[in-house]
PyMOL commands that place a pseudoatom at each C-alpha (Angstrom):
pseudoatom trace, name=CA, resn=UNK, resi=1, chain=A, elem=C, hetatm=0, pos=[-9.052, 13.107, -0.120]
pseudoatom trace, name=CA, resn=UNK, resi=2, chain=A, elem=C, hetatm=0, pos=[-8.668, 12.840, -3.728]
pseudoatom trace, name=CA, resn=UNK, resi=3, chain=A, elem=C, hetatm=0, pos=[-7.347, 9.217, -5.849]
pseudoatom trace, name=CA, resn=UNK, resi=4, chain=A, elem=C, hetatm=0, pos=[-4.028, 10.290, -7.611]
pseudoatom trace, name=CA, resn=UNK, resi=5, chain=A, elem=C, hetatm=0, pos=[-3.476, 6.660, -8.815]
pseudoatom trace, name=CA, resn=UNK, resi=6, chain=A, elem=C, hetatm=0, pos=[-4.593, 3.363, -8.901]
pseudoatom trace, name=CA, resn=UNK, resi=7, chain=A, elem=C, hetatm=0, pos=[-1.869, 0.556, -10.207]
pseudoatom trace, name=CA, resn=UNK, resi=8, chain=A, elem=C, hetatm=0, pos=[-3.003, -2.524, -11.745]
pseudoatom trace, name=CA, resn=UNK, resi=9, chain=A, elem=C, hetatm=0, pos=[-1.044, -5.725, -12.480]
pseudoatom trace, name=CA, resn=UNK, resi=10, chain=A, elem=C, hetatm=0, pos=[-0.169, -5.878, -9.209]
pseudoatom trace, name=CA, resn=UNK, resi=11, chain=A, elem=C, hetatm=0, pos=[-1.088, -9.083, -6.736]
pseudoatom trace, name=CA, resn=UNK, resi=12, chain=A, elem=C, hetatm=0, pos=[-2.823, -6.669, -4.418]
pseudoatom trace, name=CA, resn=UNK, resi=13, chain=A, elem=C, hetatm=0, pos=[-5.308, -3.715, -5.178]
pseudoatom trace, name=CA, resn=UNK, resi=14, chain=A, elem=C, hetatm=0, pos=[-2.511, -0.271, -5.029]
pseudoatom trace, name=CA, resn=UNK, resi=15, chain=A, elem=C, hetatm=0, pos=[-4.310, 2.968, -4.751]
pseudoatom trace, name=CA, resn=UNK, resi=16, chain=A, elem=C, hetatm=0, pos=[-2.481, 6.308, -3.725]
pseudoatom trace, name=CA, resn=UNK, resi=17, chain=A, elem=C, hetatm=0, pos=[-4.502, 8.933, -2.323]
pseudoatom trace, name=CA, resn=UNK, resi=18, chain=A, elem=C, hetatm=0, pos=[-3.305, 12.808, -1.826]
pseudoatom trace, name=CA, resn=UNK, resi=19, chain=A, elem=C, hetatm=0, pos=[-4.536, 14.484, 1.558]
pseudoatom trace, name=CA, resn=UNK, resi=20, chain=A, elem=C, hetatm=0, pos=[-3.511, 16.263, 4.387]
pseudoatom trace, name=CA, resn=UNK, resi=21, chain=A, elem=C, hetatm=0, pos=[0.007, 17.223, 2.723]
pseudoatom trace, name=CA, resn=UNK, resi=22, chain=A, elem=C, hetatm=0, pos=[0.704, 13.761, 2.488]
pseudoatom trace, name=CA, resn=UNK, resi=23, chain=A, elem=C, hetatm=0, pos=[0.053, 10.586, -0.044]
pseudoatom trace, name=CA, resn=UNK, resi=24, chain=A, elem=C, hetatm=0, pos=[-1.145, 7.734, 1.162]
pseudoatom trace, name=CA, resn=UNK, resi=25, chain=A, elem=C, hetatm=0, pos=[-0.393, 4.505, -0.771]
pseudoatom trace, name=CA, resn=UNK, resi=26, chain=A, elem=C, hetatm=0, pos=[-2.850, 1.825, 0.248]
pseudoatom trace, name=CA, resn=UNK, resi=27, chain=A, elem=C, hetatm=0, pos=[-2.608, -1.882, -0.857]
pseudoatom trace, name=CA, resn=UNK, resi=28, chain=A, elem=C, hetatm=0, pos=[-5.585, -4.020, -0.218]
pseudoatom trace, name=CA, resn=UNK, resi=29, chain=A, elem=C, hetatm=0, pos=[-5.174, -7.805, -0.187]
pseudoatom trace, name=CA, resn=UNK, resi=30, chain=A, elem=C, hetatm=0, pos=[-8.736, -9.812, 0.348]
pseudoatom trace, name=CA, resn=UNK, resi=31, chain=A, elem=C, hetatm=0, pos=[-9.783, -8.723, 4.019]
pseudoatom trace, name=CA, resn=UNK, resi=32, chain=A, elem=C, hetatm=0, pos=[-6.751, -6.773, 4.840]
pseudoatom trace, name=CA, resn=UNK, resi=33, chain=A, elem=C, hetatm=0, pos=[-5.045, -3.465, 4.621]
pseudoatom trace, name=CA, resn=UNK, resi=34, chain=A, elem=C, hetatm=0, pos=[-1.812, -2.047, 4.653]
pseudoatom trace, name=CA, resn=UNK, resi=35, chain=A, elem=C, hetatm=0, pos=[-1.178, 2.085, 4.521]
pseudoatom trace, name=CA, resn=UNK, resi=36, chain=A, elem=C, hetatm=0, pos=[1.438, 4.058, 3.850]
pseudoatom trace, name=CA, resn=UNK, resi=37, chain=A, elem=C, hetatm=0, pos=[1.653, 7.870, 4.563]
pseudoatom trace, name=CA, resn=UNK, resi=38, chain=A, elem=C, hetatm=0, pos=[4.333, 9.710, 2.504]
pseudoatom trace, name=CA, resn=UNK, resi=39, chain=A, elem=C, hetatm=0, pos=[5.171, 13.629, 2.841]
pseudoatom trace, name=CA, resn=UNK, resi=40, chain=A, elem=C, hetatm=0, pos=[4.293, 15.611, -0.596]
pseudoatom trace, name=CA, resn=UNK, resi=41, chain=A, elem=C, hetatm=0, pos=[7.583, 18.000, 0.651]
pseudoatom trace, name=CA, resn=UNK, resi=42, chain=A, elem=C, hetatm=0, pos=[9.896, 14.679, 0.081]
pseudoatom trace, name=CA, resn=UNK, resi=43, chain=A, elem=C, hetatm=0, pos=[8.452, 13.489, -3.294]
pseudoatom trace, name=CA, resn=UNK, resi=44, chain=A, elem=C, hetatm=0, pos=[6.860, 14.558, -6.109]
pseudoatom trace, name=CA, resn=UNK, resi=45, chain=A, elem=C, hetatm=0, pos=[3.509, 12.760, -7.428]
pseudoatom trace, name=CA, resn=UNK, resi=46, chain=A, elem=C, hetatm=0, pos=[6.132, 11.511, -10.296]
pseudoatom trace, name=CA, resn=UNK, resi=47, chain=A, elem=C, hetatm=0, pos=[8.003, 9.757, -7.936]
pseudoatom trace, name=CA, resn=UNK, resi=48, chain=A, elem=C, hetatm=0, pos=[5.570, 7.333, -5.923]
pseudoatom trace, name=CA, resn=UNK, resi=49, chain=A, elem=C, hetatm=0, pos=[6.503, 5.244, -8.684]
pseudoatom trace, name=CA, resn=UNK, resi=50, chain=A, elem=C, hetatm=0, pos=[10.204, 4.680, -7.235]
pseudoatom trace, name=CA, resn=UNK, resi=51, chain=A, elem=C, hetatm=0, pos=[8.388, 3.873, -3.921]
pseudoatom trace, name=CA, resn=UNK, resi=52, chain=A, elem=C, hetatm=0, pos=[5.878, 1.121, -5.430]
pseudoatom trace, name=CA, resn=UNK, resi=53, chain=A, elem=C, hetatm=0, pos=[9.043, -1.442, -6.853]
pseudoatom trace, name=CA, resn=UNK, resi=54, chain=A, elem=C, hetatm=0, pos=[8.589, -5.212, -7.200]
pseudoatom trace, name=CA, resn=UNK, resi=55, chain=A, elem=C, hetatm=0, pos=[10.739, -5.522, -3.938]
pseudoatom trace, name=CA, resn=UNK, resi=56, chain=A, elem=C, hetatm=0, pos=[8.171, -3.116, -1.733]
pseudoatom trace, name=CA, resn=UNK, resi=57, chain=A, elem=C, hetatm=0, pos=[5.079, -4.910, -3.365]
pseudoatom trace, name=CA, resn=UNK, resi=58, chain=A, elem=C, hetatm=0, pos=[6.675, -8.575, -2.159]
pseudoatom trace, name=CA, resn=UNK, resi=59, chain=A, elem=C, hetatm=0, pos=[7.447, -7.447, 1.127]
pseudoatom trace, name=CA, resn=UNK, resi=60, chain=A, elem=C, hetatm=0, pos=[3.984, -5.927, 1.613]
pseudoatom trace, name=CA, resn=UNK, resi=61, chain=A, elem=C, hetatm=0, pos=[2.390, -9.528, 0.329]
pseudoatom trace, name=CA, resn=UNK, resi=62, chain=A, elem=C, hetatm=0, pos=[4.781, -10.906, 2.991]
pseudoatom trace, name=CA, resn=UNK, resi=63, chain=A, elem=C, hetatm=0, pos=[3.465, -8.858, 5.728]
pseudoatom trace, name=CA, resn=UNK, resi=64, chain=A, elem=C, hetatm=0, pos=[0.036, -9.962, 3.948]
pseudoatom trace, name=CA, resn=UNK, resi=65, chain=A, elem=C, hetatm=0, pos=[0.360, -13.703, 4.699]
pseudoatom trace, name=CA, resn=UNK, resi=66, chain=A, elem=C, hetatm=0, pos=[1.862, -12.963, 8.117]
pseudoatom trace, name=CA, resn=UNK, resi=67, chain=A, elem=C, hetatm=0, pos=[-1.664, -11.124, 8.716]
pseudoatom trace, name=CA, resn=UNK, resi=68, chain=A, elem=C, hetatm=0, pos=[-3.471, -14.071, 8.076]
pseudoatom trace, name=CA, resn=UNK, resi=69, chain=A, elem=C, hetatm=0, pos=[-1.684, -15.847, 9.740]
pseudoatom trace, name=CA, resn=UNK, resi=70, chain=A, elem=C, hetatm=0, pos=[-1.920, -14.194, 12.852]
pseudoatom trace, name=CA, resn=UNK, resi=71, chain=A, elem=C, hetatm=0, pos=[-5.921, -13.611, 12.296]
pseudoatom trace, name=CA, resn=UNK, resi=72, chain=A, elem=C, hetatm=0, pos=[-6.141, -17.186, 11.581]
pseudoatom trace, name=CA, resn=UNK, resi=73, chain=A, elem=C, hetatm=0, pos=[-4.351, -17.983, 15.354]
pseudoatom trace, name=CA, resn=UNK, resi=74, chain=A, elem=C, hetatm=0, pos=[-6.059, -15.464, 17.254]
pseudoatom trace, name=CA, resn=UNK, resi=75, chain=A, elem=C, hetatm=0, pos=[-9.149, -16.934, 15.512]
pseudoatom trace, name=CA, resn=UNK, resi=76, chain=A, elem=C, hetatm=0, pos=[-8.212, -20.524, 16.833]
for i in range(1, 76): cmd.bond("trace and resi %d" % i, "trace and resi %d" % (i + 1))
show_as sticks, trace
zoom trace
């Protein structure tokens, strides 16, 4: 597994990894992880970029909160 990019800037850690014939885009947020696994036949290393827009990032720090939340009630 080999790190093709890591984005900063972002409110959670973005790191896209290339194995298996696939990328994986992670995004870590404090204790939790979400992970994405994207065909290299569909896109090009150039275009993870079009995956990774403002809309995808807020929906992903959506599912984030909804994670703790749901830790936090199982915890309880």
């Amino acid at each position: 597994m080999r790190v093709v990019k890591e984005l900063t800037g972002k409110p959670c850690k973005v790191t896209v990894f290339s194995w298996n014939e696939k990328y994986l885009i992670k995004l870590e947020y404090g204790p939790f992880e979400q992970t994405y696994k994207v065909s290299m036949m569909d896109y090009l290393e150039e275009e993870i970029d079009d995956i990774l827009t403002d809309k995808f990032i807020s929906e992903a720090m959506d599912r984030f909160k909804s994670m703790g939340v749901s830790l936090r009630d199982a915890i309880n």
